[in-house]
C-alpha positions in Angstrom: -28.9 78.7 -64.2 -25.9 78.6 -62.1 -25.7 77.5 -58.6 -22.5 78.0 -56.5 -21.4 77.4 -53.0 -18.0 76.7 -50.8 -17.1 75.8 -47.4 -13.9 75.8 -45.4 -13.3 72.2 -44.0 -10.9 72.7 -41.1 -8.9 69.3 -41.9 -6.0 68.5 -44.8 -7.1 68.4 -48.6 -5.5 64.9 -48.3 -7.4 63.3 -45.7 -10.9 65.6 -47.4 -10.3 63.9 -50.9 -9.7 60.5 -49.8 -13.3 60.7 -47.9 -14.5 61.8 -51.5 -12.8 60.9 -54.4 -15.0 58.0 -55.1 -17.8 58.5 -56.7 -20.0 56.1 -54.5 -18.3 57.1 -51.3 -21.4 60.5 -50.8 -23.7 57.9 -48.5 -20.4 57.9 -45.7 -20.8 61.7 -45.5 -23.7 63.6 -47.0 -26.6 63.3 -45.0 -29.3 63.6 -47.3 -28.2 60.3 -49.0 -29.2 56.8 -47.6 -27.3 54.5 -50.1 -25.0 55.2 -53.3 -24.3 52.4 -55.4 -22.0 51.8 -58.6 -24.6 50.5 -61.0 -21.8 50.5 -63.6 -18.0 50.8 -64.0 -15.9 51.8 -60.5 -16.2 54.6 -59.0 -13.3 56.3 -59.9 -13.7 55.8 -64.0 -15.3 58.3 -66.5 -18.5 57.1 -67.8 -19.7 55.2 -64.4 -22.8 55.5 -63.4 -23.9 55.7 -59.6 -27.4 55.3 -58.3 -28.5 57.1 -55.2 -31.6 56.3 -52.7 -32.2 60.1 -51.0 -33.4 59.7 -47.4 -36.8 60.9 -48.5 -37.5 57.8 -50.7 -36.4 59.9 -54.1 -33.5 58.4 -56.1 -31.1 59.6 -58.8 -28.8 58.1 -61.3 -25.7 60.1 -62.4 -22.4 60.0 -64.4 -18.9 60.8 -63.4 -18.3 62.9 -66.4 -14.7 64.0 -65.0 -12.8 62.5 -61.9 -8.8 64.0 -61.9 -6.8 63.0 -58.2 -4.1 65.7 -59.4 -6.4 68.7 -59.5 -9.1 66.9 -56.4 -12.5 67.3 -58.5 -14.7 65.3 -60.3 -17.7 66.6 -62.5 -21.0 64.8 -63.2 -24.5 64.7 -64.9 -28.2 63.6 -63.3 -29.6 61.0 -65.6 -32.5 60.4 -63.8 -34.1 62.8 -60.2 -37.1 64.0 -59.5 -35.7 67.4 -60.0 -37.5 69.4 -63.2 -34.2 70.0 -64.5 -32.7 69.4 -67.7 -28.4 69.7 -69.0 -27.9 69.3 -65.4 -24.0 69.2 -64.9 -22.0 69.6 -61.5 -18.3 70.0 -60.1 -17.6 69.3 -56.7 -13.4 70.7 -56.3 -11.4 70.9 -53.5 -8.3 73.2 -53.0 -5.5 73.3 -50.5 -5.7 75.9 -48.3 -1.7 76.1 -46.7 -3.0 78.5 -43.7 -4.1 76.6 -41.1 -4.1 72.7 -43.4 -7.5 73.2 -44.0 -9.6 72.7 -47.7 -12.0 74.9 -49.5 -14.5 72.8 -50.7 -16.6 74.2 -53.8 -19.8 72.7 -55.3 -20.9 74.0 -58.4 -23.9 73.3 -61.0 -25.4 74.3 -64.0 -29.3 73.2 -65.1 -31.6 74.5 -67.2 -35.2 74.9 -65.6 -38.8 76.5 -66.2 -38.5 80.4 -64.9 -40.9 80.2 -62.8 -38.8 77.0 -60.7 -35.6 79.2 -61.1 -35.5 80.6 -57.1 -36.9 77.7 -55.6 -34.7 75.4 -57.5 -31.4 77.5 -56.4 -32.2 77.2 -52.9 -32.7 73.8 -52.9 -29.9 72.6 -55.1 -27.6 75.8 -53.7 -28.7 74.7 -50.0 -30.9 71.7 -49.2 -28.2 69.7 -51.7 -24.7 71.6 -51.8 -24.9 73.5 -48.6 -26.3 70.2 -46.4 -24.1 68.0 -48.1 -20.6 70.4 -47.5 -22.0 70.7 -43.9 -22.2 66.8 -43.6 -19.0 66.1 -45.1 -17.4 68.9 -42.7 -19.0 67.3 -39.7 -17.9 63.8 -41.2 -13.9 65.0 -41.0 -14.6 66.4 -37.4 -16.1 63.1 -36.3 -13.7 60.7 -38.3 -10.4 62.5 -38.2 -10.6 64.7 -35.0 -10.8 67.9 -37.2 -13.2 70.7 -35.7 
């Protein structure tokens, strides 16, 4: 299964990757996540591994698969979540948009999962997850950077 979704941020692809770009930085902006933690490497290196605490008690553990500054994405995997998932993989990219200075902001996975769990698990990875979280981050900028 494929989820995909993208929002505008209304701020400079600069000042949106370096809220970003490290891999233990989602806690500062995603609102769904209490605490990230580097339990290995830094949060910038491939093979890292970050630890989440989700506001509703749940954790995962994932691995920065792919983290380039040049091209403003990184990829990872889900080691561990509560999610009945498996091959989970996800890109969160970010590309200069020159009208206006602002960023499109894409967030992108691929997981196997039971039929059955298909729809229920595209809305909440597709909106509870990358939906909330773009939302957050976008509302992060506004609040940190005076961007609206």
């Amino acid at each position: 299964m494929k989820v995909y979704r993208s929002m505008v941020i209304p701020a400079p692809i600069d000042d949106v990757w370096a809220r970003v770009r490290a891999f233990d930085s989602v806690a500062a902006w995603n609102p769904a996540v209490a605490t990230a933690s580097m339990e290995s490497g830094n949060a910038t290196t491939v093979g890292a591994i970050r630890r989440l605490e989700i506001v509703d008690g749940s954790r995962f553990r994932e691995t920065l698969l792919a983290h380039s500054d040049l091209e403003r994405f990184y990829s990872y995997d889900i080691l561990e979540s509560p999610l009945p998932v498996t091959n989970y993989r996800s890109t969160h990219s970010f590309l200069e948009i020159t009208a206006g200075n602002q960023t499109l902001s894409i967030w992108q996975g691929r997981f196997d999962c039971a039929p059955d769990a298909a729809g229920e698990l595209a809305r909440l990875v597709g909106d509870d997850i990358y939906l909330n979280g773009l939302e957050g981050l976008r509302l992060h900028l506004a609040q940190t950077s005076g961007a609206s």
